[in-house]
N, C-alpha and C positions, 0 to 999 in steps of 0.2 A: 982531585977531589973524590970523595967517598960517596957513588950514586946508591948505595946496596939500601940504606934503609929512608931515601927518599921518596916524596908520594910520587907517582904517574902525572903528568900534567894533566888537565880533565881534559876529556872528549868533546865535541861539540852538544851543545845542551840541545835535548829537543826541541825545545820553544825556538832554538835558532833554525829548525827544520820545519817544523810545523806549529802553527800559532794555535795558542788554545783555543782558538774561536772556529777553527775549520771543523767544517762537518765533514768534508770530500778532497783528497790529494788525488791530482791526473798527473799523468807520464806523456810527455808530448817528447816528440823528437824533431829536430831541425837538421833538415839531410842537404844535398846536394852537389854540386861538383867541385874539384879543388879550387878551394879564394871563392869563393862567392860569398862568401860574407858568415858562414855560421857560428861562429867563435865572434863574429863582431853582435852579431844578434843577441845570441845569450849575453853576451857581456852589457850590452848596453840597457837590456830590460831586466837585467838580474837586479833582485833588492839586498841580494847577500852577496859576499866578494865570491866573484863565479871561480868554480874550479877548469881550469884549463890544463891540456897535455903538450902545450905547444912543444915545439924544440926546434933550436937554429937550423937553418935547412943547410946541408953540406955538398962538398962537392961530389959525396957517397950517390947522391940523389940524381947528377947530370945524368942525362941518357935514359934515367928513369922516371922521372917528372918532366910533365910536359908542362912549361911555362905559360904556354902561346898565350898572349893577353893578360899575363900576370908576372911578369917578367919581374916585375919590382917586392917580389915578395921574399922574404926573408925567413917566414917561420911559418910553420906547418902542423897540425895537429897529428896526435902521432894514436892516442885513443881515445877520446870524447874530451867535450867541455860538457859542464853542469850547472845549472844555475836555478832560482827559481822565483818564480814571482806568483802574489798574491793577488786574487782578479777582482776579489770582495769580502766580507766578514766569513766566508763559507769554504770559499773557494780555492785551493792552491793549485797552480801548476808547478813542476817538476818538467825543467827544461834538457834537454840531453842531445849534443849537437857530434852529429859523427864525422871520424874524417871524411879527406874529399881523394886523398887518393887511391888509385887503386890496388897499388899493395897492402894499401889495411884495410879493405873492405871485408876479409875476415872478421872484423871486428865486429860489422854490422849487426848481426842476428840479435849478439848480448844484448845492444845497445838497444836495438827496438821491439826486441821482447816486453809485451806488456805496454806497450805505449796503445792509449786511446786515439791520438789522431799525430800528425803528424804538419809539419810545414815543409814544404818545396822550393828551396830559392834559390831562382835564378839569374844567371846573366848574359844579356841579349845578345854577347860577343862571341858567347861560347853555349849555345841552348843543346847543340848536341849531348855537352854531359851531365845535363837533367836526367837522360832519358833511365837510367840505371837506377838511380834513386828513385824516379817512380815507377820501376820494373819491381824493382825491391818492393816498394810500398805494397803493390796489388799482386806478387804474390803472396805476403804476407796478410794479406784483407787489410791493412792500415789505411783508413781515408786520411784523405791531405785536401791541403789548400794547396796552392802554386803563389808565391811572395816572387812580384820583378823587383832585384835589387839593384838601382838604379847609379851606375859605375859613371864619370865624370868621360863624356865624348863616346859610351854606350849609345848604339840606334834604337832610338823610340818607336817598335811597332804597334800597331793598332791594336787592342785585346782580340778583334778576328782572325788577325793573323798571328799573331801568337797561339791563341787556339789551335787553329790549322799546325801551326809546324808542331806546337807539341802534342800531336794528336789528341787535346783535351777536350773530354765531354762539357757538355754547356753545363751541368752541375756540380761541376768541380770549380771553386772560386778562384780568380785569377785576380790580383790585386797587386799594386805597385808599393816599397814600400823603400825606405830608407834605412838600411840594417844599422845604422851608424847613432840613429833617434831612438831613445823609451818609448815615445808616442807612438809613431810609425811602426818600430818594433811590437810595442803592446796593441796596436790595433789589429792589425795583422794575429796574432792572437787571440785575439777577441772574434774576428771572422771565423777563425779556424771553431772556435767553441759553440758559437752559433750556427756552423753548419754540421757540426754535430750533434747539435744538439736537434734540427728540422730534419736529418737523415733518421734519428733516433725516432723521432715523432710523426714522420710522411706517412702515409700510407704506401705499401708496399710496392703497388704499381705505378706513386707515383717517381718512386725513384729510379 
């Protein structure tokens, strides 16, 4: 078949990116350690079919990914997921969820460049590899929420001691959340907007 004098298929239409009705798009980014849920996040609170970089995980990867606690995983994100959801007539976020391993954390900077706030989610089995993602965050000045995503035979600790191990200030929101739910997912969102939006508004001392 002769493609030479056929049209281009169209692009995505802006209205599928941003609605006429917004006054304001934000850039949130959803980090954390490998399999903790970020790709199931964006996915589940996206209103538009989320773009993801998954790819089947090989045997290229033994010795280089460390499983411990996610043994049953099969596919891994290799440069962002995208998605995005509408908070109100005004409002849109623009969701961007980075890998978790560590040989793509090169990737990181592109990806959270320009993000207003950020979400943290973790899993209680494995809270050590939070700590990178929110090293990243606060060297980049990025505030975040911290989202516990709550994995099936996960230990339930008390928000103090969570605190405690993840050296979290009391001003940083720590909230449980179901990465798997819209709700759970968009509430968790909804936190994160509201405490930037009282960081934005505090009085300086009192943050």
């Amino acid at each position: 078949m002769d493609y030479s004098d056929s049209e281009p298929p169209p692009g995505p239409r802006r209205e599928d990116l941003l609605p006429a009705s917004t006054e304001r798009s934000v850039k949130v980014v959803v980090v954390g350690g490998f399999g903790v849920g970020k790709t199931t996040m964006v996915g589940s609170v996206s209103e538009i079919r989320p773009l993801t970089t998954e790819e089947t995980m090989t045997q290229a990867g033994v010795g280089v990914d460390d499983l411990s606690g996610v043994e049953r995983k099969t596919e891994t994100t290799v440069a962002m997921d995208f998605g995005r959801i509408t908070l109100d007539d005004r409002l849109v976020l623009y969701l961007f969820g980075t890998p978790g391993q560590q040989r793509f954390w090169f990737l990181w900077n592109g990806v959270i460049a320009g993000a207003l706030g950020a979400v943290v989610l973790v899993d209680t089995r494995r809270l050590e590899e939070s700590f990178p993602a929110m090293d990243r965050l606060e060297q980049g000045g990025v505030p975040f929420v911290v989202a516990v995503n709550h994995f099936p035979g996960a230990p339930v600790h008390p928000a103090s001691e969570l605190r405690a191990a993840l050296d979290l200030p009391e001003h940083v929101p720590l909230v449980d959340c179901d990465a798997r739910r819209l709700d759970s997912s968009r509430d968790v969102l909804l936190t994160l907007m509201r405490y930037l939006y009282d960081s934005a508004t505090a009085p300086r001392e009192a943050l």
